[in-house]
C-alpha positions in Angstrom: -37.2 -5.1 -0.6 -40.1 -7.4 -1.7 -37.9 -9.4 -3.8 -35.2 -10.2 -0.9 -37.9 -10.9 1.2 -39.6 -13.4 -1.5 -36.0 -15.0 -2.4 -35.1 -15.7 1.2 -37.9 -17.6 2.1 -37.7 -20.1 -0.3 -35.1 -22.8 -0.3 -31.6 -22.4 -1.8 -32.3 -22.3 -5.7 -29.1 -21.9 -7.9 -30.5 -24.6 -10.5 -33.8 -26.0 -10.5 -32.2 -29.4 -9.5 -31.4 -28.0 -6.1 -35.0 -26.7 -5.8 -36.1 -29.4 -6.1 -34.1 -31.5 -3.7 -35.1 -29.2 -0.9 -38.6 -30.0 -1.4 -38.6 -33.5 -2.1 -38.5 -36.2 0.3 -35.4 -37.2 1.5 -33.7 -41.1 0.8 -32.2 -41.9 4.6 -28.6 -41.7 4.3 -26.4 -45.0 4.8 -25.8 -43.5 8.3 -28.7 -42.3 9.6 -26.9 -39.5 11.8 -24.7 -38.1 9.1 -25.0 -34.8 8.0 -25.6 -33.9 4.0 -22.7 -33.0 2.3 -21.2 -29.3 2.4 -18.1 -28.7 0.0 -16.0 -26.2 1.2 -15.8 -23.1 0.6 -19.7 -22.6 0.6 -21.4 -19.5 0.0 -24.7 -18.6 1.6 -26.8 -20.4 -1.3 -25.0 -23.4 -0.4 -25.6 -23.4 3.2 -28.8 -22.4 3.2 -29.4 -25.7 0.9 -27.6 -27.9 3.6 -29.9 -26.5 6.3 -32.8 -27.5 4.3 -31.6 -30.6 4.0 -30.7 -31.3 6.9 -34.1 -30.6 8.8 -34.4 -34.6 7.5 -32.3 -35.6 10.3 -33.7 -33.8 12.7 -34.0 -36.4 15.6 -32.6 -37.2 18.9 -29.5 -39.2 18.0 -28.4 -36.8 15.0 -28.2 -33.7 17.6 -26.9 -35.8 20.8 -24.2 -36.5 17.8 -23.8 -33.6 15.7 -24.1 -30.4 18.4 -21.8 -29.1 21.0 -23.7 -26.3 23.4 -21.0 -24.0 25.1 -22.6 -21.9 27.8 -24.9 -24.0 28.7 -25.2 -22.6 32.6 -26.4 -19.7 31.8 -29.7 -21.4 30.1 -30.1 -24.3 32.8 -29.9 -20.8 35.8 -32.3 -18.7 33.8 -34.5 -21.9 33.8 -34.6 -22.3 37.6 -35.8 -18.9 38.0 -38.5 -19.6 35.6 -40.0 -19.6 32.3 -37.1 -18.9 29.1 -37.3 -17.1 25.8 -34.2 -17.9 23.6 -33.7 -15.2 21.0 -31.5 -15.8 17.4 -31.3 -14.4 14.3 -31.4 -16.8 11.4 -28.1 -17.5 10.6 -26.7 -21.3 11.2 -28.7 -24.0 11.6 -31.0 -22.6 13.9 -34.0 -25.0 14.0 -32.0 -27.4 15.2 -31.5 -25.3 18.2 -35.1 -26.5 20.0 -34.3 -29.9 20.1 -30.4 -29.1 21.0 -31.9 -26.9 24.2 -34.5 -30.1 24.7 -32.0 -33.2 24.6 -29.1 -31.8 26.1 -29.9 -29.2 28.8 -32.6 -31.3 30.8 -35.8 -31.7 28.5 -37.5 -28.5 29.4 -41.0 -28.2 27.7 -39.9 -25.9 24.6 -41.5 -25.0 21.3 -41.1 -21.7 19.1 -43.4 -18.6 17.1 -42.5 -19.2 13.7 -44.3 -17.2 11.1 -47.1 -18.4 8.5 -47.6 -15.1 6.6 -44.5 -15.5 4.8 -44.9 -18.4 3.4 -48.0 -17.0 1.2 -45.0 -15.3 -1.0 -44.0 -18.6 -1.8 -45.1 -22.0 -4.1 -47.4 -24.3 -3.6 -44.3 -26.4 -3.3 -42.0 -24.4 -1.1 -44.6 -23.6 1.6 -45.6 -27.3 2.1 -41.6 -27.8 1.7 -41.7 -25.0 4.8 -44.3 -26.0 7.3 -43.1 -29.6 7.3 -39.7 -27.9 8.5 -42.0 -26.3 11.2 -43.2 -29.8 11.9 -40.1 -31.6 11.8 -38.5 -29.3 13.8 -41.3 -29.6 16.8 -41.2 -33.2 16.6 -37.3 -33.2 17.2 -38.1 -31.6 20.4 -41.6 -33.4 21.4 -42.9 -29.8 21.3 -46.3 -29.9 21.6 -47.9 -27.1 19.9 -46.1 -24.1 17.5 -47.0 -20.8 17.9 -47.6 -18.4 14.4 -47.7 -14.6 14.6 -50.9 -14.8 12.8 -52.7 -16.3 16.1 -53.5 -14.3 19.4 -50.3 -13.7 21.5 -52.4 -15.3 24.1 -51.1 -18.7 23.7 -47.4 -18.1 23.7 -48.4 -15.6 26.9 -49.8 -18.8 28.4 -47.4 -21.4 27.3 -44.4 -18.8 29.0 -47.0 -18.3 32.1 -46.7 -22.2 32.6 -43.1 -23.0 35.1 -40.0 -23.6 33.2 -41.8 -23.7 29.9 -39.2 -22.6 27.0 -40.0 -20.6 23.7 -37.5 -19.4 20.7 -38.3 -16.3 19.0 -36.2 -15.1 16.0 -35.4 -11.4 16.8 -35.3 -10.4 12.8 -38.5 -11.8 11.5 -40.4 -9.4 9.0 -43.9 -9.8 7.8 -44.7 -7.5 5.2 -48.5 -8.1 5.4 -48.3 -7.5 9.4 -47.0 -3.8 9.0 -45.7 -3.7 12.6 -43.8 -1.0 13.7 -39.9 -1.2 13.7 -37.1 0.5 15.9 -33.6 1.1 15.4 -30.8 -1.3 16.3 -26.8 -1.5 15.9 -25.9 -4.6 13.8 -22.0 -5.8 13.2 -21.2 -2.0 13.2 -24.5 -1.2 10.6 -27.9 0.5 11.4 -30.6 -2.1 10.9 -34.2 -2.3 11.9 -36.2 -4.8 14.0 -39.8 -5.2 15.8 -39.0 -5.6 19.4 -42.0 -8.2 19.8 -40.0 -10.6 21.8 -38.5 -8.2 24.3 -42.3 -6.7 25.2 -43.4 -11.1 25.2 -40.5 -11.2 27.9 -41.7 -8.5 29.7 -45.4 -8.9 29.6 -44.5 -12.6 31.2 -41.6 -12.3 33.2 -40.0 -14.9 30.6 -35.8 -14.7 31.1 -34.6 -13.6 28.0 -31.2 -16.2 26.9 -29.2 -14.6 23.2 -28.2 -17.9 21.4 -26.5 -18.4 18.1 -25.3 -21.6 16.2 -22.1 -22.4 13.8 -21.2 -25.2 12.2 -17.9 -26.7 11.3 -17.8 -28.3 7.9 -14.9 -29.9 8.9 -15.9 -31.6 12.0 -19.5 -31.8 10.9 -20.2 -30.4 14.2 -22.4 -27.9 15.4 -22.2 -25.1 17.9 -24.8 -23.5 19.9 -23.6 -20.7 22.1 -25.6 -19.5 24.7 -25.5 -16.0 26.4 -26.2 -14.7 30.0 -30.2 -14.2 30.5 -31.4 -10.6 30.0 -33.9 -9.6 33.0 -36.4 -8.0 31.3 -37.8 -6.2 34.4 -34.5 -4.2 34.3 -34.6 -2.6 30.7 -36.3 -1.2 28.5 -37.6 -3.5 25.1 -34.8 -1.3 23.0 -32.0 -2.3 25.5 -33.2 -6.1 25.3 -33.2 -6.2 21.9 -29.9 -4.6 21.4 -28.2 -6.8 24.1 -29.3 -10.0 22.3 -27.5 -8.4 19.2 -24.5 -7.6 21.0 -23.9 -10.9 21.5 -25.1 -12.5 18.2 -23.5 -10.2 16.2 -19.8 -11.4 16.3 -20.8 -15.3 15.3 -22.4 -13.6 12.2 -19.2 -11.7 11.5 -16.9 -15.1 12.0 -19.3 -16.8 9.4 -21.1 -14.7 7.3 -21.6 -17.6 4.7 -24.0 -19.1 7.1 -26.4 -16.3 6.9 -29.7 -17.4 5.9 -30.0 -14.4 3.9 -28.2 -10.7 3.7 -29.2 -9.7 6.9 -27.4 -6.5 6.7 -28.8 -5.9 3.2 -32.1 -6.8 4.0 -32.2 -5.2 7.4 -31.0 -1.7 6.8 -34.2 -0.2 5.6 -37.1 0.6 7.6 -39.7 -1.9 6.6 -42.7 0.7 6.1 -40.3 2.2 3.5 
């Protein structure tokens, strides 16, 4: 389990060349908004080297460009009601999707808990590779501030408390060194196991809870971000949130498993404590 938890972190390494690459800075490509290049068929090691990449072209052009967003109402109503929390898994290119939700559904303050513990399993090289992501990806998105799960809860309790503020949560981050308590989930037909932090954030706030999950077409060299009916969190129960969210992300994973980040399944499937 440790080792899975070490080898997805770091950036796609199937030679040292390709390390190396996602942790160097990037020369700007002859078109500024063109995506780096994904050979088909890809495997997860590949894609996972063209997210990387790709986190160099994070800006407002390249996703005006390069993303499509299909269910789109159901984000812009939960807004109007009030404060958001967009929950994914990571599978696709899913830090692109604060600065999709920002420049194409109305500019909505919006920012994201990202996770610094983590990175302390990685190099020297690979964490500063990783928390220039983090900044990168708040920049595409004029986001303000990032939240860690090392810091109080109070400021992503404020920042949600704030009207029509926005924050994305990934529903299967693990943090070894945080030992939190897990609970059991239905996953593509599998038993996995996930914290149910963001459900209890929505509830303790009031936050609208919006499933979202993102594809890309290496064909098109478009992206897709799919966006599900809010969850009221004042009418379940954290389990029943969480497992709605995967309801709905669960069949983009199946269409494109390549896309995963890492195994989630394989990763996922054992309690963390064991």
């Amino acid at each position: 389990m440790w080792q899975r938890l070490i080898s997805w972190l770091q950036p796609a390494k199937a030679t040292e060349a390709a390390s190396a690459s996602a942790v160097a800075p990037q020369a700007p490509a002859v078109d500024a908004d063109q995506p780096p290049a994904l050979a088909m068929p890809f495997d997860l090691a590949a894609y996972r080297q063209f997210m990387c990449d790709e986190t160099y072209q994070y800006r407002a052009s390249y996703i005006q460009k390069r993303i499509d967003i299909e269910g789109a109402t159901h984000y812009t109503e939960a807004l109007a009601k009030g404060s958001v929390i967009v929950v994914f898994v990571h599978h696709g290119s899913w830090l692109l999707m604060n600065g999709a939700l920002h420049h194409l559904c109305g500019g909505a303050p919006i920012t994201s808990i990202a996770s610094r513990r983590n990175l302390e399993f990685c190099t020297p090289e690979e964490k500063a590779f990783w928390l220039g992501v983090h900044k990168r990806s708040a920049e595409s998105c004029n986001a303000p501030v990032i939240f860690y799960t090392d810091q109080s809860p109070i400021g992503s309790v404020r920042w949600l408390k704030q009207p029509h503020h926005v924050l994305t949560v990934a529903l299967d981050v693990r943090e070894p060194a945080a030992d939190k308590p897990e609970q059991q989930f239905e996953f593509m037909g599998q038993r996995i196991y996930l914290q149910t932090g963001p459900a209890k954030l929505a509830q303790l706030t009031g936050a609208q809870v919006v499933p979202a999950a993102i594809e890309y077409n290496a064909e098109t060299q478009r992206h897709l971000l799919t966006l599900y009916p809010a969850i009221d969190p004042t009418t379940c129960t954290p389990e029943q949130l969480t497992q709605t969210a995967l309801d709905c992300i669960g069949p983009h994973v199946m269409r494109a498993p390549e896309q995963q980040f890492y195994d989630l399944l394989g990763a996922l499937q054992t309690p963390q404590k064991a």
